[in-house]
C-alpha positions in Angstrom: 6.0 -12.6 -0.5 8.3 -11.2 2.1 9.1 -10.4 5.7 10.5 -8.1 7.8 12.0 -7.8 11.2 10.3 -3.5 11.1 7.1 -5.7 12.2 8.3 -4.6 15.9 8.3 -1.1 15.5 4.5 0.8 15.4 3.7 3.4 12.9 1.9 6.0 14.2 1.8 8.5 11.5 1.5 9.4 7.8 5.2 10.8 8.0 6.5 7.3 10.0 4.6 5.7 7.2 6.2 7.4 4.3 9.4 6.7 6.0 8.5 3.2 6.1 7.6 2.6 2.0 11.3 4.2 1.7 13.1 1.9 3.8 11.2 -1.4 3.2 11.8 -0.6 -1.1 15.3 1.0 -1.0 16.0 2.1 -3.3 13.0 3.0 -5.0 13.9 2.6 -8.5 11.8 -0.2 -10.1 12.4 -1.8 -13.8 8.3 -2.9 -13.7 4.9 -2.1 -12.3 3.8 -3.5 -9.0 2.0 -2.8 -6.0 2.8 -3.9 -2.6 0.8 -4.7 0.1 1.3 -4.4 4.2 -0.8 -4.8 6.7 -0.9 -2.7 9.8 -3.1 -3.0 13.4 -4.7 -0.6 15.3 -1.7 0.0 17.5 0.5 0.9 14.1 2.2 -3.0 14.2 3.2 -4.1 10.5 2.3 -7.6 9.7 5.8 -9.2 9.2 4.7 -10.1 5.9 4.6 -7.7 2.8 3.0 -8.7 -0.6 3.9 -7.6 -3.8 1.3 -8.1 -6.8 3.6 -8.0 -9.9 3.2 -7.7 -13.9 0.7 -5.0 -13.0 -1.3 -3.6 -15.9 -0.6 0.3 -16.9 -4.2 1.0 -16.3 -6.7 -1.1 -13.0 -8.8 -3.8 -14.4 -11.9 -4.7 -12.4 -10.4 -7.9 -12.0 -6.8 -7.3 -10.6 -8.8 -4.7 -7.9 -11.5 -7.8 -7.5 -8.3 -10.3 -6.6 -6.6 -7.2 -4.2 -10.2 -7.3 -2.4 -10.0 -10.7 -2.0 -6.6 -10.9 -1.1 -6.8 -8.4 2.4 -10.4 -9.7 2.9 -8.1 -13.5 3.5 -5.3 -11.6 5.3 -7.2 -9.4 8.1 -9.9 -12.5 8.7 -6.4 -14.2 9.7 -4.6 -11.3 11.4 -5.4 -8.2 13.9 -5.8 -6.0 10.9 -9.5 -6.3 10.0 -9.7 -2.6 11.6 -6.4 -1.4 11.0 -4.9 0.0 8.1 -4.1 -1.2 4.7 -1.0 0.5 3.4 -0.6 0.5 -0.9 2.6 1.2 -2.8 2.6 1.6 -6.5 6.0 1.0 -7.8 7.0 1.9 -11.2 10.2 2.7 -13.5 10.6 6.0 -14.7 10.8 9.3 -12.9 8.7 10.3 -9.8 5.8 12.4 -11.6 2.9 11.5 -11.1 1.3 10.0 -14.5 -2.3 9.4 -15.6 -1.6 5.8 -15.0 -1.4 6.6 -11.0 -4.1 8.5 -11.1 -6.2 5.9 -12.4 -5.2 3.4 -10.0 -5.5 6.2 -6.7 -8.7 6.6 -8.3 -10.1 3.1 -8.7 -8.8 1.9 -5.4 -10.3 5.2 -4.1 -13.9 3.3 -5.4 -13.2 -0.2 -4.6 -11.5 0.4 -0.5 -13.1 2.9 0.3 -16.3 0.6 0.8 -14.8 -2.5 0.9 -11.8 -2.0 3.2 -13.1 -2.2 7.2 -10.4 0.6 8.5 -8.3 2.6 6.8 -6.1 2.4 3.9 -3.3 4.7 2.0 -1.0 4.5 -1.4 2.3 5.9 -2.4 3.6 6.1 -5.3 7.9 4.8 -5.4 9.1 5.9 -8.4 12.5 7.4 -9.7 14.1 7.0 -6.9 11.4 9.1 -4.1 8.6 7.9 -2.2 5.4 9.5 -1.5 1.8 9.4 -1.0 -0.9 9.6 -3.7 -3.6 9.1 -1.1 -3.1 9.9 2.4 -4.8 7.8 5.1 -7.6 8.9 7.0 -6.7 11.4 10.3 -8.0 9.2 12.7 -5.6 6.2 11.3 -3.1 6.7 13.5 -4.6 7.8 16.8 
């Protein structure tokens, strides 16, 4: 687990998001799979805390998305962020394509938070060096 002082500043768009993955992972080069977690209110305030899940598999198991579930469910019944917006990174080595692998995992979070999330929620992908989203959030995220 993490923190970080950007918790003051809001984040009021998918662009000021993007920009946010960048700076909270520079540099975006990774030498294994993870996904990070952060947290963000309905006025676009980070949680001070981010969470990276690490030895992630290649490919989503039901029960590594099962314990991500169960993971935000304990964060937002303890925060502000039950209706704010769950922001994903996927962070890999190698170079910034997107592989099957991410597809797989925009896909089966795309199942899993798309019911089971309360507001809105989002995933980039940092790899070789770049940042950028693999699912954007929902319009009315940041408004």
């Amino acid at each position: 687990m993490t923190t970080t002082p950007l918790a003051q500043l809001p984040v009021r768009s998918a662009t000021e998001l993007t920009r946010r993955w960048h700076t909270v992972l520079a540099p975006p080069v990774f030498g294994a799979r993870s996904l990070w977690l952060a947290w963000f209110d309905a006025a676009g305030l980070m949680l001070p805390v981010l969470m990276p899940v690490d030895d992630l598999p290649r490919r989503p198991r039901h029960e590594s998305l099962a314990g991500l579930l169960a993971l935000h469910d304990a964060v937002t019944e303890h925060s502000d962020c039950a209706d704010g917006h769950l922001a994903l990174a996927l962070c890999r080595p190698g170079r910034s394509l997107v592989t099957a692998g991410d597809d797989e995992w925009a896909e089966a979070l795309r199942e899993d938070l798309d019911s089971g999330v309360a507001g809105s929620w989002s995933l980039h992908l940092a790899a070789g060096g770049t940042v950028f989203p693999l699912v954007e959030p929902a319009r009315w995220a940041w408004q």
